[in-house]
C-alpha angles and dihedrals in degrees: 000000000000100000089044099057081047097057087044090053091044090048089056096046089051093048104033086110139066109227090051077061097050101049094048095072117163100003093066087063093051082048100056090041091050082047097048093044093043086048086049090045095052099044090056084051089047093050091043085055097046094047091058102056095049093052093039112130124265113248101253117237111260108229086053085057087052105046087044108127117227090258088050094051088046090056101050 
């Protein structure tokens, strides 16, 4: 996340005028496009993470690991 909010900083003191708009022409349009798809990008990643902790298994206590028969271990 840190380079991304630097290159966002860097992105709005560039452009803070005009004229640095104006002459951009086309490749600010591809910028904003390459930076939507990259923050889309990043917030699926974020929910999949996020998924995954809430649905991680859950560490197994130990004794029941012990006293398993050998049916019991074949089937987990």
């Amino acid at each position: 996340m840190y380079h991304e909010s630097s290159v966002c900083n860097l992105l709005e003191v560039m452009l803070y005028h005009r004229t640095a708009c104006e002459n951009s022409e086309d490749a600010l349009v591809e910028l904003i496009d390459y930076c939507a798809r990259k923050f889309i990008n990043m917030n699926n990643q974020a929910k999949f993470y996020e998924d995954r902790r809430n649905n991680a298994a859950k560490p197994a206590d130990p004794r029941t690991v012990l006293n398993q028969t050998a049916d019991e271990e074949i089937t987990k």
